[in-house]
C-alpha positions in Angstrom: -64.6 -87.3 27.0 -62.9 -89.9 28.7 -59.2 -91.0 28.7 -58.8 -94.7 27.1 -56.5 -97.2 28.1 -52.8 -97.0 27.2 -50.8 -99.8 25.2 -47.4 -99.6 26.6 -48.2 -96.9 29.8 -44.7 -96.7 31.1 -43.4 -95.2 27.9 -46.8 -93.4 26.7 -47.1 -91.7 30.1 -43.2 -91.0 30.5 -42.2 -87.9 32.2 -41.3 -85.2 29.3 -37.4 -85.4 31.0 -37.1 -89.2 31.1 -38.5 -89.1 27.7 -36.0 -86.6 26.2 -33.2 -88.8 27.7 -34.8 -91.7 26.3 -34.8 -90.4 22.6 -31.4 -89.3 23.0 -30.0 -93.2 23.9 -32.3 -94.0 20.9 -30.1 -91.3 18.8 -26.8 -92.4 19.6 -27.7 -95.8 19.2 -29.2 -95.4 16.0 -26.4 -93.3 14.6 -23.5 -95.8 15.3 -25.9 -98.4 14.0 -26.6 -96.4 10.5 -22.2 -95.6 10.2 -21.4 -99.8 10.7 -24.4 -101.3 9.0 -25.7 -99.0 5.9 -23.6 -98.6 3.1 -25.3 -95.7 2.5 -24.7 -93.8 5.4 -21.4 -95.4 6.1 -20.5 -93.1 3.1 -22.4 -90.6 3.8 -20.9 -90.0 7.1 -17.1 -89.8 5.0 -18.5 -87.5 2.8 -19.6 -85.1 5.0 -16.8 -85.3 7.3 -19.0 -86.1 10.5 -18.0 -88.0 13.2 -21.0 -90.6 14.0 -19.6 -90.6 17.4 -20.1 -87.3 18.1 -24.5 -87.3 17.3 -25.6 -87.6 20.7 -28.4 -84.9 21.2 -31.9 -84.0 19.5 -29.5 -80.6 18.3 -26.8 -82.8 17.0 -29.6 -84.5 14.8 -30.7 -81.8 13.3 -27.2 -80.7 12.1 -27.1 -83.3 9.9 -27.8 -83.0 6.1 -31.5 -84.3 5.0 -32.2 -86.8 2.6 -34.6 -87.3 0.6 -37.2 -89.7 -1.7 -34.2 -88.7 -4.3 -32.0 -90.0 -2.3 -33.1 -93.3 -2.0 -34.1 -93.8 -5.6 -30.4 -93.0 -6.3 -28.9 -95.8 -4.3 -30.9 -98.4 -5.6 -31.1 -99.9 -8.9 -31.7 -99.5 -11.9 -29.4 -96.5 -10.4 -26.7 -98.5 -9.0 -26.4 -102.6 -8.3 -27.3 -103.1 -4.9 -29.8 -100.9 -1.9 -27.5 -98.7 -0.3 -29.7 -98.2 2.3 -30.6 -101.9 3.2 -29.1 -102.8 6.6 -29.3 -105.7 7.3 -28.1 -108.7 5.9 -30.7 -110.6 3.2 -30.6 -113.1 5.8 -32.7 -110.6 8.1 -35.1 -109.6 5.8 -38.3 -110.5 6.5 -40.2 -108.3 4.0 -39.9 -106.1 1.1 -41.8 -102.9 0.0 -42.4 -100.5 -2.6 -44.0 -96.9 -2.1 -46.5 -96.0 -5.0 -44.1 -94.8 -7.2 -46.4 -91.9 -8.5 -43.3 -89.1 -8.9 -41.1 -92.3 -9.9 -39.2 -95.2 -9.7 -40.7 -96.7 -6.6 -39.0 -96.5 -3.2 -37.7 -99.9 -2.0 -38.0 -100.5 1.8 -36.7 -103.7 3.6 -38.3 -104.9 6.8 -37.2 -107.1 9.4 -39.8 -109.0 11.6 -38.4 -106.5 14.5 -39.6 -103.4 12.3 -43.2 -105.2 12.3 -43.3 -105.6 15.9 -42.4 -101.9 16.3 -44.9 -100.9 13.6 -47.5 -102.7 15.0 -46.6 -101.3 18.5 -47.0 -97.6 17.1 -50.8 -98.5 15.6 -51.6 -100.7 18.8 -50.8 -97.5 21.3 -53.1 -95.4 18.6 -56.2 -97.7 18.6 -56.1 -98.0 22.2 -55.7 -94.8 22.4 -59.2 -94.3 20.2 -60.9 -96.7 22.9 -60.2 -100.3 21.0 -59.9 -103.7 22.5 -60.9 -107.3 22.9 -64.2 -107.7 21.6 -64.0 -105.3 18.8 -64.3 -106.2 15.0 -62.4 -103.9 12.6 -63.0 -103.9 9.0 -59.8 -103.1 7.1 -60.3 -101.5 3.9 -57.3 -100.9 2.7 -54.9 -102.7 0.3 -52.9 -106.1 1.7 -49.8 -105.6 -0.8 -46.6 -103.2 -1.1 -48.1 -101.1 1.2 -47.7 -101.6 4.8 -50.8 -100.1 6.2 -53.1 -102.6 5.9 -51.1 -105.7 8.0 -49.2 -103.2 10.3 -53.0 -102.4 11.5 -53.4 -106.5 11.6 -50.3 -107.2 13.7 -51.8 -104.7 15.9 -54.9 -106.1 16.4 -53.6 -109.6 17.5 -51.5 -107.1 20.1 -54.7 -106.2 21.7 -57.1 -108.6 21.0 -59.6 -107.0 18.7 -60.7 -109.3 15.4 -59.6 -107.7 12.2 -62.0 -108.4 8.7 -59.3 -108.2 6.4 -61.4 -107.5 2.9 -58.9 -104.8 1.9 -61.2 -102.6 0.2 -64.8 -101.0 1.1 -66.6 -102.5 -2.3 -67.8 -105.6 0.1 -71.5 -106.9 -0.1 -73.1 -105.0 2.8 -74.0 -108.2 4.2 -70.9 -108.2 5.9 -72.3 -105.1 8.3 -75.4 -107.6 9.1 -73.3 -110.7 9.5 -70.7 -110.1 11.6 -71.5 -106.6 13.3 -68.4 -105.3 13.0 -67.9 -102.3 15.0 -65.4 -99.9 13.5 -64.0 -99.5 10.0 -60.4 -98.6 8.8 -60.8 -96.9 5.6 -60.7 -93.5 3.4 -63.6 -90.5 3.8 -64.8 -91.4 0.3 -64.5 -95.2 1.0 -66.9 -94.3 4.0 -69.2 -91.8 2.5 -69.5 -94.4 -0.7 -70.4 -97.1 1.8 -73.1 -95.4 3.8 -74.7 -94.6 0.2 -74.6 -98.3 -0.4 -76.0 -99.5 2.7 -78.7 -96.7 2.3 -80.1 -97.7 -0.9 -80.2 -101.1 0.4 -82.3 -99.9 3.6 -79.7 -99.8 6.0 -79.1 -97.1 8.2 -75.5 -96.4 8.7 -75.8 -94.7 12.0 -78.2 -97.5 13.5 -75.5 -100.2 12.2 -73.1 -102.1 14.8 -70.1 -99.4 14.5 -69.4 -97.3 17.0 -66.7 -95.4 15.7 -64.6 -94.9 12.3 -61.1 -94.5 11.8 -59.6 -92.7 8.5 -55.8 -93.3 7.1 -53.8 -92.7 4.2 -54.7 -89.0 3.5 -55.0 -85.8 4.6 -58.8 -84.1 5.0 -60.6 -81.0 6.1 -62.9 -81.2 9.6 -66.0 -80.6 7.2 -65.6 -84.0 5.7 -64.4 -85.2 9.3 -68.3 -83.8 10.5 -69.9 -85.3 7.6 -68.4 -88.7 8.0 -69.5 -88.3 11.7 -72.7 -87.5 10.7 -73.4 -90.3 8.3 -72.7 -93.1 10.7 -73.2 -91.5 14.0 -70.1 -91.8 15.4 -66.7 -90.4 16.4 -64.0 -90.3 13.6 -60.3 -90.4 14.1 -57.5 -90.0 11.9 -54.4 -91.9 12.1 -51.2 -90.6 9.8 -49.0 -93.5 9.1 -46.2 -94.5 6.1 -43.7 -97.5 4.6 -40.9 -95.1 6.8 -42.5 -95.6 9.8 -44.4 -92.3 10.6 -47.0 -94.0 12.4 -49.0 -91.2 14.4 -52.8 -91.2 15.8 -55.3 -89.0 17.9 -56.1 -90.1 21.0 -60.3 -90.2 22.3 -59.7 -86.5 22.6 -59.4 -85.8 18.8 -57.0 -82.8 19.5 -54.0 -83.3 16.9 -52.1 -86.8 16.4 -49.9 -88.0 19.0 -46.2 -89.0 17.6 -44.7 -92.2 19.6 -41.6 -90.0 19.8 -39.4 -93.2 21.6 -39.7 -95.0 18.1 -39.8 -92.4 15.6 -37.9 -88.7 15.7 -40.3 -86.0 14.0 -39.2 -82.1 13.2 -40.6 -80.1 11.2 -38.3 -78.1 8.4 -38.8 -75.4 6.2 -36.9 -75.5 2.3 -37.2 -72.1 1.7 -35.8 -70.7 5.2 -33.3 -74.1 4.9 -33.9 -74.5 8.5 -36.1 -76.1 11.1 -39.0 -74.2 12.7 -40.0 -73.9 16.0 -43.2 -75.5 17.2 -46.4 -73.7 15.8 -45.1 -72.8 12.7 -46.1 -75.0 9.1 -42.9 -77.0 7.7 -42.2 -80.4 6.2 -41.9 -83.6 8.3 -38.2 -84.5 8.9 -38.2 -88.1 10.4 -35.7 -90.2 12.0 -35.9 -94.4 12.5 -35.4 -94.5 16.5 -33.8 -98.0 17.7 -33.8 -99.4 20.9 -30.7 -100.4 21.9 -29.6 -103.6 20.7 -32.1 -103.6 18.0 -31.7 -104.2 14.2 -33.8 -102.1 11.3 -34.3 -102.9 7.8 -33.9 -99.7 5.9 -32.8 -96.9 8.2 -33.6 -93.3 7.6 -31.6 -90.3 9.1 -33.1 -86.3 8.6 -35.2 -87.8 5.9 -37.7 -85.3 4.2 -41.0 -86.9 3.8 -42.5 -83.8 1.9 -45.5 -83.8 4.1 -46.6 -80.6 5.4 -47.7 -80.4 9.5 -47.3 -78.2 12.9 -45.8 -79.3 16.2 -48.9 -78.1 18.5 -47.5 -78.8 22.0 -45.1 -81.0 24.1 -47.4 -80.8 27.0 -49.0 -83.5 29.2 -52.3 -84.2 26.9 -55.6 -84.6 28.9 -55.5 -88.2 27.7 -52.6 -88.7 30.1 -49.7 -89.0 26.8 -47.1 -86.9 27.0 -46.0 -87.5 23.4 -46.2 -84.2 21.8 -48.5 -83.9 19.0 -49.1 -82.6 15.3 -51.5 -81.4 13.1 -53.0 -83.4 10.5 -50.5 -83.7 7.7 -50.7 -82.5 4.1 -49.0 -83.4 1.2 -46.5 -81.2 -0.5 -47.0 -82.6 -3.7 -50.7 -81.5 -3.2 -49.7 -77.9 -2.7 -50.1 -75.7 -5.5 -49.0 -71.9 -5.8 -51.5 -69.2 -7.3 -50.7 -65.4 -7.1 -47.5 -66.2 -4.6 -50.1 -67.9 -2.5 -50.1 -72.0 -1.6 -53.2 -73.8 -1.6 -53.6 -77.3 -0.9 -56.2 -80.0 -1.8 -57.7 -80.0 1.6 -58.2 -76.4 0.8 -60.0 -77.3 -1.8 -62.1 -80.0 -0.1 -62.9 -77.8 2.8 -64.8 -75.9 0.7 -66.6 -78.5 -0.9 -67.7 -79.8 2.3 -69.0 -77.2 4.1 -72.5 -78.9 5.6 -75.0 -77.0 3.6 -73.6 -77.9 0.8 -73.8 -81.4 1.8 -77.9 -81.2 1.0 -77.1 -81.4 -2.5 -73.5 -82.9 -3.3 -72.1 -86.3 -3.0 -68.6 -85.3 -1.8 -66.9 -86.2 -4.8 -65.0 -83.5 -6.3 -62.1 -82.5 -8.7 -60.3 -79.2 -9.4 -58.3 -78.4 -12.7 -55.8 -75.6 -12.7 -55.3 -74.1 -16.2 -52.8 -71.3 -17.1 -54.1 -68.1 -19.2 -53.0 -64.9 -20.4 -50.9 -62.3 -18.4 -50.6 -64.7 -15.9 -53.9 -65.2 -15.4 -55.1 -68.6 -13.1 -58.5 -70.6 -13.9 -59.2 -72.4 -10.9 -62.2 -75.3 -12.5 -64.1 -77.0 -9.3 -66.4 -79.8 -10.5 -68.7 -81.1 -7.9 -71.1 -84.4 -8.3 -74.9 -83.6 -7.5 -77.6 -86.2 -6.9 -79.9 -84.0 -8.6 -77.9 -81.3 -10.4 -80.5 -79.9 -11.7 -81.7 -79.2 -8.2 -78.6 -77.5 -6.5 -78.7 -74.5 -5.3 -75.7 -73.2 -6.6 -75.4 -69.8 -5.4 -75.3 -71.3 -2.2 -73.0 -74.0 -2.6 -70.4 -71.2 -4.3 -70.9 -68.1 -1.6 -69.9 -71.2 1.0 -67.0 -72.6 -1.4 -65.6 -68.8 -2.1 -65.9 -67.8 2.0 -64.1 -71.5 3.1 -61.6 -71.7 0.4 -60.4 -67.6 1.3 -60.6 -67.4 4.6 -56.8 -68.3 5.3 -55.7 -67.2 1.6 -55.7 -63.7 1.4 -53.5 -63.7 -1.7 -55.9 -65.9 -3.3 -58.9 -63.6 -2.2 -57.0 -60.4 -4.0 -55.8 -61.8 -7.3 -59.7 -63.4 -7.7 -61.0 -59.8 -6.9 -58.5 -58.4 -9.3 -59.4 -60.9 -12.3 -55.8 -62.9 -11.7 -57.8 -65.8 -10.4 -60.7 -67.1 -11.8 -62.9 -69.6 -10.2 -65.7 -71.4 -12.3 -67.6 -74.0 -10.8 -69.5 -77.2 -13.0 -72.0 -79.4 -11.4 -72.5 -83.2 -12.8 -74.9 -86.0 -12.0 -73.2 -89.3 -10.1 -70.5 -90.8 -12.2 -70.0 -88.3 -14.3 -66.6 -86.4 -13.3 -63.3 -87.4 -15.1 -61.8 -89.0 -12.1 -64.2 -92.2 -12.6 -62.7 -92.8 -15.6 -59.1 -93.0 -14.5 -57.0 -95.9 -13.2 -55.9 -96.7 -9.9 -56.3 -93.8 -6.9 -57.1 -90.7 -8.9 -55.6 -87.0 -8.5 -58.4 -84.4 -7.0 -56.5 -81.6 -8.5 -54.4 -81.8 -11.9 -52.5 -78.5 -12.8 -52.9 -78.4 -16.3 -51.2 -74.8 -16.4 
């Protein structure tokens, strides 16, 4: 594998000293920036009897109190009259958006035209990173609304010269794969998998098409669907991590853990339980803090601010790409996290064990799980997977593989199903026949109906 170009190399490349000085300008900057120009933290600053003044260091940072999705809900209406945490002046505002809202009233973010240029900066160092440039032709499927996804990854492409198909989602005729040979696609595993079926049936074959490599966004997912994706099209995958907050993060050509543009955006990782962070290497939540350059101005500016995504800080070192941005694993959601026996599973857990490649012979890839609560607090664990031909699965295969996958890091999970505590049942369907079809909008792959 061969190192790609950089975007911005004097920061990318920056020696691991110079770059620690660098985030700590960005800190002190920011924090006198947050105390004079957000109401919110203005407050907050009184309130907690800290000294803005006195936050000049990484450590400093982390002595602050986190905030969370909470917090921001609470300091906008209908829960009070204005956005505490606007600031800048409406004047300044170039944009407005709204998370998803699923656990609420939506998050409102405010973005100035500077925020987009930094956005776009992060996602223009990660496609270049992932070998794009002039010349290439990048589908975007993925929505052009509240979100801010899809036209950060636009700005970006005007950055380096590559020609973005905005259609917004993967349902397109598949003549636009013959007309305009585009050769990468920004969209979702499923998205993907659906659209290799599509051009299949309509005797096209994905991996002989004009892309020569995929990216995926916008959710979490195990290497077997990675390698299945792969597989389809014939091509390298990479996964880019990104959110309205600004946690854009992307592998390099390597594919060896996202890269964090750590000049723009301050990443820990904390753990609620302990109530502390964690060193690098161990599993905690994503703690991120806006980084401003000197000078600059920021929309909605987030201190300590607990994304409840799950990841691990793998290394700080010099990668072989040349970056010296330390990198992550691929984050999870907590709110996809659910607890059997003591034991946390997550939905990638699940879908790791859906995927694994012999399994692949006879199921789709779509999948759903149901949790449902019992007796002596027994745990029914319901997998439904969709078959081509489910009369022709062989399921004691696919199971043996789900079982061995879905234990192998879950030893509490392994004893209570042993026990009779957990019980896993398995039901196979023909195509378009789970639940999830039948649902509005982006469906859950695991409900806990306990």
């Amino acid at each position: 594998m061969e190192a790609t170009g950089y975007y911005n190399p004097e920061i990318e490349t920056m020696d691991r000293g110079e770059l620690d000085a660098l985030v700590e300008e960005r800190i002190r900057y920011t924090v006198d920036y947050a105390a004079k120009n957000s109401p919110f933290y203005s407050k907050w600053f009184r309130e907690n009897n800290i000294k803005p003044s006195e936050i000049k260091s990484h450590e400093d940072l982390l002595s602050l109190p986190i905030i969370s999705g909470k917090t921001i809900r609470e300091n906008q209406p209908p829960e009070i009259d204005d956005f505490a945490l606007r600031s800048v002046d409406w004047k300044d505002v170039f944009t407005i958006h709204e998370t998803s809202g699923t656990s609420g009233t939506p998050k409102s973010f405010f973005l100035t035209w500077e925020d987009w240029e930094r956005y776009a900066e992060k996602y223009s160092r990660s496609f270049m990173s992932q070998g794009f440039g002039p010349g290439d032709r990048v589908i975007i499927c993925a929505s052009y609304g509240m979100n801010v996804g899809a036209n950060t990854m636009t700005l970006a492409a005007r950055n380096i010269g590559m020609t973005i198909v905005p259609l917004g989602k993967c349902t397109f005729p598949t003549r636009v794969m013959s007309s305009y040979r585009p050769t990468s696609i920004v969209g979702s595993v499923f998205k993907l998998i659906h659209l290799a079926k599509r051009m299949k049936q309509q005797g096209m074959e994905p991996s002989e098409s004009s892309i020569e490599k995929l990216v995926v966004g916008g959710e979490s997912f195990p290497e077997e669907s990675r390698s299945y994706v792969s597989e389809l099209w014939g091509c390298d995958v990479f996964n880019t991590y990104g959110s309205t907050e600004g946690t854009m993060c992307g592998e390099c050509s390597y594919i060896d853990g996202l890269h964090v543009p750590e000049d723009l955006v301050h990443l820990d990782v904390y753990d609620p339980h302990m109530k502390d962070f964690v060193k690098d290497g161990e599993c905690g939540r994503i703690v991120l803090t806006t980084l401003l350059p000197v000078g600059a101005k920021c929309g909605t500016l987030l201190l300590n601010y607990d994304t409840e995504d799950t990841t691990v800080v793998t290394t700080r070192e010099k990668c072989a790409c040349g970056r010296t941005h330390m990198k992550i694993l691929n984050p999870q959601r907590e709110a996809e996290t659910f607890w059997v026996a003591e034991t946390p599973f997550n939905r990638v857990d699940v879908e790791k064990g859906v995927f694994q490649r012999e399994n692949m012979e006879y199921l789709t890839g779509e999948y759903e799980a149901f949790l449902y609560g019992g007796e002596d607090d027994e745990t029914t664990l319901r997998v439904s997977v969709e078959c081509e031909y489910p009369e022709k699965c062989d399921r004691e295969l696919i199971e043996e593989n789900f079982l061995r996958s879905f234990f192998q890091f879950k030893q509490g999970l392994e004893d209570a199903y042993i026990q009779g505590n957990l019980n896993i049942l398995f039901n196979y369907v023909g195509p378009g026949q789970l639940e999830l079809y039948k649902v509005k909008g982006r469906p859950k792959r695991i409900v806990d109906r306990r």
